[in-house]
C-alpha positions in Angstrom: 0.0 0.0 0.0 0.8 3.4 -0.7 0.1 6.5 1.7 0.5 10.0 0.3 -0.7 13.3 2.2 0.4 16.7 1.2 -1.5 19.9 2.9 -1.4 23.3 0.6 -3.2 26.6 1.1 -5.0 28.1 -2.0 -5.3 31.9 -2.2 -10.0 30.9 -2.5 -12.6 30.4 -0.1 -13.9 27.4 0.8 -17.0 27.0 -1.2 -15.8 27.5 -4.4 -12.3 25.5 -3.9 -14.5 22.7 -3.1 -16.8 23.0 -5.8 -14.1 23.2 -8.3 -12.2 19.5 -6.8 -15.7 17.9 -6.2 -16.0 17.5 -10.3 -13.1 14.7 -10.6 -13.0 16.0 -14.6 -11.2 19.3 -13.5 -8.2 16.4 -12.1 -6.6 16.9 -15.8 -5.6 20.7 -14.7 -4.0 19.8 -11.4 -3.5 16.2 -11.2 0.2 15.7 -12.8 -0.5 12.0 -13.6 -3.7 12.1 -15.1 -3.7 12.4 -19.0 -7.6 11.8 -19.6 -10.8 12.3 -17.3 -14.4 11.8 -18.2 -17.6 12.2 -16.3 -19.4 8.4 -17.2 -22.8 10.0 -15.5 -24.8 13.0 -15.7 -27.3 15.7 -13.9 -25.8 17.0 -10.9 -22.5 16.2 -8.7 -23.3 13.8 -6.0 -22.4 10.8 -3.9 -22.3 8.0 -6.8 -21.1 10.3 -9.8 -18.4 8.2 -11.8 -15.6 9.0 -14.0 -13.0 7.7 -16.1 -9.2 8.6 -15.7 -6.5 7.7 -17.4 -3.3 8.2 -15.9 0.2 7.6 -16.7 2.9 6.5 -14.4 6.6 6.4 -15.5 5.1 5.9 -18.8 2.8 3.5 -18.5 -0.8 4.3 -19.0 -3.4 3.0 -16.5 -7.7 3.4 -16.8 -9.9 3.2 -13.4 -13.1 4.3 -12.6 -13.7 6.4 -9.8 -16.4 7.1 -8.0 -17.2 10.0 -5.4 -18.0 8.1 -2.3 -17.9 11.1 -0.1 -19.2 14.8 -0.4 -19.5 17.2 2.5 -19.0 21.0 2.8 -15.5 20.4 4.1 -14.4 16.9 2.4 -14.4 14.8 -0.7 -13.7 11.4 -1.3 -13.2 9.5 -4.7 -12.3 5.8 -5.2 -11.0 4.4 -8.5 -10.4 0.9 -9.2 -8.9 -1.6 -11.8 -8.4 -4.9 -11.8 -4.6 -3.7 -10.6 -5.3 -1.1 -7.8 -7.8 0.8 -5.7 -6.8 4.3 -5.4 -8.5 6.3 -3.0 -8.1 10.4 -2.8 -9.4 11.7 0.1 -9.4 15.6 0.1 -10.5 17.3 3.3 -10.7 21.7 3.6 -10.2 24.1 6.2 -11.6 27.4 6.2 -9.1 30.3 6.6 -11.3 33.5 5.4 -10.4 34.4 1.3 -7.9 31.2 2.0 -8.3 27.2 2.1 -6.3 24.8 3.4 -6.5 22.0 1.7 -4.7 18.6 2.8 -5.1 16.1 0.0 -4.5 12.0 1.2 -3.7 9.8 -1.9 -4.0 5.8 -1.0 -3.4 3.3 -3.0 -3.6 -0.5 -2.4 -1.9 -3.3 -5.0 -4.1 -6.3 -6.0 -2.2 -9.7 -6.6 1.2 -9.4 -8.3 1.1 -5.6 -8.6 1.8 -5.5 -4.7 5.0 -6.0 -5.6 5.8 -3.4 -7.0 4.8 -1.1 -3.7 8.1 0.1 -2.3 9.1 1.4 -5.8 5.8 3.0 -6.2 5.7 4.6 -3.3 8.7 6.4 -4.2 7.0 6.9 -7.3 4.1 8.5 -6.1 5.9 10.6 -3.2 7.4 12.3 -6.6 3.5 12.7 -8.1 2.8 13.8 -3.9 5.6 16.7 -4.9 4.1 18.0 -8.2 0.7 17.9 -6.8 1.7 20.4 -3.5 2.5 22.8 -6.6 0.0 21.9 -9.5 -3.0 21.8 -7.3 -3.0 25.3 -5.3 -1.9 26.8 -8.9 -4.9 25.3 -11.0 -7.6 26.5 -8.2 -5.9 29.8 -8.2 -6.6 30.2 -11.9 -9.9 28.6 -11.9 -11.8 29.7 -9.1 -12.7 33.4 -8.7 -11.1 35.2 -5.5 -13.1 36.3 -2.6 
């Protein structure tokens, strides 16, 4: 298993910072792995919407589907699966005023053979961890409208 958590504060209030992550598509502007993300549902966001990612890894391309399991004022949670791995992104919010802290909690657990491959992913996705303290805060910033 793999265990990621990175906490950033984005210059946007709360309500709009999580409106903006709760639509999983939006991942493409500050998730640096993900090449391709695709709402599978429609009518409005809610516990049970689903998409389809496709992210790459060290060059390798990977599809899972990921479903919001988890939407409050302060907190999202999606889980995506494959027959490979179940990756669950846990995203919870603080209020700070015109500001949000965000800490973002990326876990993801190996089926079969691929659990092998954990302490080079980690290492991996400590890297992706890195990129995402940076990419995130910077796509909200140009997204969302400020306070």
């Amino acid at each position: 298993m793999v265990h990621v958590v990175r906490s950033m504060t984005v210059n946007r209030p709360l309500g709009p910072v999580v409106a903006y992550l709760a639509d999983f598509s939006n991942a493409l502007e500050w998730d640096p792995g993900t090449r391709e993300c695709t709402r599978q549902d429609h009518g409005p966001l809610q516990v049970g919407s689903l998409w389809h990612n496709v992210s790459e890894l060290r060059g390798r391309r990977t599809s899972l589907t990921y479903r919001l399991t988890r939407m409050d004022s302060d907190r999202l949670t999606f889980v995506g699966s494959n027959d490979t791995a179940t990756s669950t992104d846990d995203l919870t919010f603080k209020d700070h005023g015109a500001a949000t802290l965000v800490v973002y909690e990326a876990t993801v657990t190996f089926n079969g053979l691929a659990k092998l491959a954990d302490p080079f992913m980690r290492r991996v996705f400590e890297g992706l961890g890195d990129e995402l303290a940076r990419s995130l805060p910077a796509a909200v910033e140009a997204r969302v409208t400020p306070a």
